[in-house]
N, C-alpha and C positions, 0 to 999 in steps of 0.2 A: 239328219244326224246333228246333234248340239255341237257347239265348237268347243273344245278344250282350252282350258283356262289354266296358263303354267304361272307358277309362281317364277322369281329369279333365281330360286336353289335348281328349279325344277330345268330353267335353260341351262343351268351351270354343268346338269347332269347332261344334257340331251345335247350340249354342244361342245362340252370339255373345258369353256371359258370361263375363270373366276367369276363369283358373283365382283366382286367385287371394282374386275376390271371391265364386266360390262355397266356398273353405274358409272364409273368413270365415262366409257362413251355415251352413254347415257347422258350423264349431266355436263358434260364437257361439249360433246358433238351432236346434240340431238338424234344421234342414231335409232332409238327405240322410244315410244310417248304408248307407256303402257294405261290400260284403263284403271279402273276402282269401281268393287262392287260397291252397295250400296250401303254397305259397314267401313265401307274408304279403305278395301283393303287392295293393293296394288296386284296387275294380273296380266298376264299377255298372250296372244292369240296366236291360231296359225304361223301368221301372216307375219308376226315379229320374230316366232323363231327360225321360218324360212330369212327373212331380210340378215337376223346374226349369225347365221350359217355361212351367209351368202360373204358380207363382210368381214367374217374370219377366214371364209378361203383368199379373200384377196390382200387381208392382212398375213396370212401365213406365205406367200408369194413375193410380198418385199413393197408392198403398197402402202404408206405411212396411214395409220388411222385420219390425220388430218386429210388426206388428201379423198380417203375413200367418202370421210363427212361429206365433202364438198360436192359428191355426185349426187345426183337425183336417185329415184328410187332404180329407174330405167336402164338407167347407165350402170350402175351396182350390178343389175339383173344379167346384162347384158357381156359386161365383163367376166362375172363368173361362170356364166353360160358358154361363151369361147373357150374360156381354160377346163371345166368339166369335158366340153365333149371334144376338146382337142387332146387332152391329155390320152397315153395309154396305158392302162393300167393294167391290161391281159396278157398274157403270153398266146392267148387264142382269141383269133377275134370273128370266134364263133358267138359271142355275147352280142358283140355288134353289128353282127348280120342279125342274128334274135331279136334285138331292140328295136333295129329300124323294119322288121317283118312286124312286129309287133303295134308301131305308127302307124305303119302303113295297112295295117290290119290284114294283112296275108297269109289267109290262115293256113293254104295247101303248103308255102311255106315252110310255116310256123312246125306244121307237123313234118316234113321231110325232115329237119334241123334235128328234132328230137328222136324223131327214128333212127338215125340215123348215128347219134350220140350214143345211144341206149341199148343198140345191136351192137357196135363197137367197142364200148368200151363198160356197159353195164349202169346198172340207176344210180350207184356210188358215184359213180364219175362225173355221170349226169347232174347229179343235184350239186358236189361238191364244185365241181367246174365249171359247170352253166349256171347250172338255176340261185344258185348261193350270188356270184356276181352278176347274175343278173336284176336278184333284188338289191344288191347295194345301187347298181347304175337304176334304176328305178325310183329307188330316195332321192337319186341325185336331182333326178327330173322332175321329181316332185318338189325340190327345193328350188326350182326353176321354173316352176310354175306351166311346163311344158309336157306334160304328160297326166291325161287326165282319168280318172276314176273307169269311166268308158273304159280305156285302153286298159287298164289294168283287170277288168271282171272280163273283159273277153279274152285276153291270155287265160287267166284264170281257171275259165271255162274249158280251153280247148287243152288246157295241160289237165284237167282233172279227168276230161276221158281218157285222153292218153295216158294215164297212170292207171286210171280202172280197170281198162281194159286191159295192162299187165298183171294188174293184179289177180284178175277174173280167170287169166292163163297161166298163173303159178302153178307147177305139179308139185307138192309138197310131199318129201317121202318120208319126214317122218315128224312127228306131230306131239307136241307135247296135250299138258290139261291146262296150260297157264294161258289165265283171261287179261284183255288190256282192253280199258274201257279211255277212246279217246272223243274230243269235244273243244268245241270254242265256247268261250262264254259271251256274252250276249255283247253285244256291240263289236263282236270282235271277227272281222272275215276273211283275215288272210291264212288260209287250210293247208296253203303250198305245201310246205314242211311235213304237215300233217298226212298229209298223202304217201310223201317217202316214207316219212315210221309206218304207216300202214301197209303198205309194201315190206318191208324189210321183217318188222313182225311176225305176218304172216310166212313168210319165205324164213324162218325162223322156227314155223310150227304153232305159234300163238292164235288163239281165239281169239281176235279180232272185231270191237265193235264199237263203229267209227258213225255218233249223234248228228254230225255235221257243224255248221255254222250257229255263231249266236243263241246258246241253247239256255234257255230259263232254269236259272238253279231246281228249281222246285221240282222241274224232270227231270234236270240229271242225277237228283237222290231216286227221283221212282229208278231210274235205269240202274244206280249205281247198287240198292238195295237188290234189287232183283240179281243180275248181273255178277254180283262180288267181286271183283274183278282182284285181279293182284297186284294192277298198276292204274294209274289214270293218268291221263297225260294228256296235256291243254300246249296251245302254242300264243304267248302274247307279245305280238311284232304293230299292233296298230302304235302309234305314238300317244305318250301317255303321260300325265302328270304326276308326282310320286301320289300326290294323296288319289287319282283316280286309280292308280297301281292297287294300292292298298286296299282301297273298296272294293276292286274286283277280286284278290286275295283273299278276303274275309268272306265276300260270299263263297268263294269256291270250299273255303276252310271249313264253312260248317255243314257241308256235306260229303267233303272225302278228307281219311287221318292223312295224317301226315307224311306217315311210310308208305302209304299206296300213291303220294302225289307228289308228278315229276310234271316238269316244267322246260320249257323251251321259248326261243325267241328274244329279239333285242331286250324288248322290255325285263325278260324276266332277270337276264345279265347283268343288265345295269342298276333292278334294284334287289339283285339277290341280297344285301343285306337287309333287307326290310322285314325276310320269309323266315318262317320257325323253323325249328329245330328239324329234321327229317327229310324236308321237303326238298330234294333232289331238281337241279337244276342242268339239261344239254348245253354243254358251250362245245364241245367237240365230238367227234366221232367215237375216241374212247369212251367219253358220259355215256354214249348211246350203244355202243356194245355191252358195256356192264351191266345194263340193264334184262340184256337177255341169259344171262346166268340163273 
């Protein structure tokens, strides 16, 4: 997978920080040594927006930027890594049995936690109170360079049965004609989300028909043509630079209008003003009720 290339508007968005107060540590503290394509235009990696994540949590903590300069990259890592996984930020810490079943790759676990959520208290609950905090503590760990790609497809994996197989056991009694054509687009593999609206949809009466991951524009017109659907709904949570935003926008745009395309996930949040006119964005559970009207 190529690495993404943020511009400094593009950190400003994905970390909350001025641009202008990260050239400051920039040219001040050496904190960031972005590269230059080969038209000498300035760019930054992974790897520098986990590091300014890292140093605005311990600037937001009461750490003077001078002093955080002063640490190596390790010691940065290290400290914010203490304070993430000491802090508590759940009222349940059924996320934190999840997480560390999830390290530890325990999958009979893994699945007891969600049964056991899902018989209780229903897939609302589940997704809002589990699975929602457990992708933020996930980013965290990815910001920490502690939780790697492996661990996240095999959660993945074992929550996409477990939602299947509710789905597969929905009695639905009563059933409308309205189609929802859901998809990721290509480079894009996080379905989590995706799986609840396909759940809930369906458990709503809706025809339901769910491409999968990474799907080549060019199919999803043969599907969408065929198909019709009345909704099309994509989720984009990978991290992203506004202009790779944009790109993936524009292709989706010239195969589904406007009014049939709704949108979900961090990405879509943070550059909903980028998206035309029509095009419907989930930021909450109401967005995603109104949709079944």
């Amino acid at each position: 997978m190529k690495k993404s290339q943020y511009s400094i508007k593009d950190l400003e968005n994905l970390t909350d920080i001025k641009a202008h107060t990260i050239r400051i540590w920039e040219q001040r503290y050496g904190l960031l040594s972005p590269k230059r394509t080969d038209t000498n235009i300035r760019y930054y990696e992974d790897q520098d927006l986990k590091k300014l994540l890292n140093v605005n949590l311990l600037y937001t903590k009461g750490l003077k930027i001078s002093k955080i300069a002063a640490l190596s990259d390790e010691e940065i890592l290290e400290k914010s890594k203490e304070i993430i996984l000491n802090e508590r930020k759940w009222d349940d810490d059924e996320v934190d049995v999840l997480l560390l079943s999830i390290i530890e790759l325990d999958e009979e676990k893994i699945h007891g936690i969600l049964s056991r959520i899902y018989e209780e208290h229903g897939i609302e609950h589940l997704f809002a109170r589990t699975i929602v905090p457990l992708l933020t503590k996930m980013g965290e760990l990815w910001q920490l360079s502690s939780l790697s790609v492996g661990h996240e497809h095999f959660f993945s994996n074992i929550y996409r049965g477990f939602i299947l197989s509710r789905i597969s056991s929905l009695d639905v009694k009563v059933k409308t004609k309205k189609k929802i054509l859901m998809f990721l687009p290509p480079n894009e593999e996080h379905e989590l989300s995706l799986l609840i609206y396909q759940y809930m949809f369906k458990r709503e009466g809706w025809q339901v028909y769910y491409l999968g991951i990474s799907v080549p524009f060019e199919d999803l017109k043969i599907s969408y043509d065929q198909i019709k659907p009345d909704l099309t709904l994509t989720s984009l949570i990978a991290k992203s630079s506004e202009k790779e935003f944009e790109t993936i926008v524009k292709g989706i745009e010239k195969v589904i209008p406007h009014k049939s395309l709704v949108l979900s996930g961090n990405m879509s949040s943070l550059y909903k003003n980028k998206l035309a006119s029509g095009v419907r964005v989930i930021e909450s559970e109401k967005d995603l009720k109104a949709l079944f009207v």
